[in-house]
C-alpha positions in Angstrom: 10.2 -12.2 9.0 6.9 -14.1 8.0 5.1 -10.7 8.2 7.0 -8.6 5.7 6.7 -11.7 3.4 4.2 -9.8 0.2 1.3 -12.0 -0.8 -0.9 -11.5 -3.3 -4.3 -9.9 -1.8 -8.0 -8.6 -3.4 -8.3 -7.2 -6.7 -4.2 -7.7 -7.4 -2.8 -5.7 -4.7 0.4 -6.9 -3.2 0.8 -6.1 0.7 2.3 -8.0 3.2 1.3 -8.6 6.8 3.6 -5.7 7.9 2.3 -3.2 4.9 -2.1 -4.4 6.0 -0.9 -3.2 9.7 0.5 0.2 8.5 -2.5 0.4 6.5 -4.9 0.2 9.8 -3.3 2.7 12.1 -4.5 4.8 9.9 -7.6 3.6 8.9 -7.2 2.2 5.3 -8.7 -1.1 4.4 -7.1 -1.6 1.2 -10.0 -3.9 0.2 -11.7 -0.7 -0.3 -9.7 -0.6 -4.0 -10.2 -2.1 -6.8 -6.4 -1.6 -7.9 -3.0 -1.0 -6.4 -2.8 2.5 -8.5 -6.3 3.5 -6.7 -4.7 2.4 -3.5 -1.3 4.5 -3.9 -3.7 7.3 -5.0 -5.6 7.3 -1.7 -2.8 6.9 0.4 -0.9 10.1 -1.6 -4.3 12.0 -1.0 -4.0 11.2 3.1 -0.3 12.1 3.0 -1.0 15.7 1.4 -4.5 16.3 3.5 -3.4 15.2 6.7 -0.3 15.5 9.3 0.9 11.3 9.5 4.4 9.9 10.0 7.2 8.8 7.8 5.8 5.8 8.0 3.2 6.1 5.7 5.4 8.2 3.2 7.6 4.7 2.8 4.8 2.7 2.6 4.2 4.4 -0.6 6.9 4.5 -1.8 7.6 0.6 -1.2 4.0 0.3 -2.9 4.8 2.0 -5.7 7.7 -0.1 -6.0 5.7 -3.2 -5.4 3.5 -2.0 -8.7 6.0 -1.0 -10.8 7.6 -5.2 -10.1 4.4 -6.8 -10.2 1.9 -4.7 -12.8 4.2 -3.5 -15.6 5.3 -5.2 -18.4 8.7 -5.7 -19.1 
């Protein structure tokens, strides 16, 4: 339960222990971006170049949700 907790990480990116493990299976230090948008951006690029798991298809989408809560205004 304490992993899927989201914390607020580098440059405003919101991840959670869970999401950061995802993220290294496949090789993607998300302290690499300087924003959440550059980070659903690469991990939409690896998704379209490369053969991975559904895993990675709901991590962006739970990212993406994760942005739209945290980094628009309402």
């Amino acid at each position: 339960m304490e992993n899927s907790l989201i914390k607020k990480r580098n440059n405003n990116i919101y991840l959670s222990d869970d999401d950061v493990n995802i993220l290294k299976r496949y090789d993607i230090d998300y302290n690499n971006y300087s924003s959440m948008k550059e980070l659903l951006f690469y991990i939409e690029e690896v998704i379209n170049n490369t053969d991975v798991s559904d895993e990675l298809e709901d991590l962006l989408i739970k990212l993406s949700e994760y942005n739209y809560y945290f980094n628009t205004n309402k």
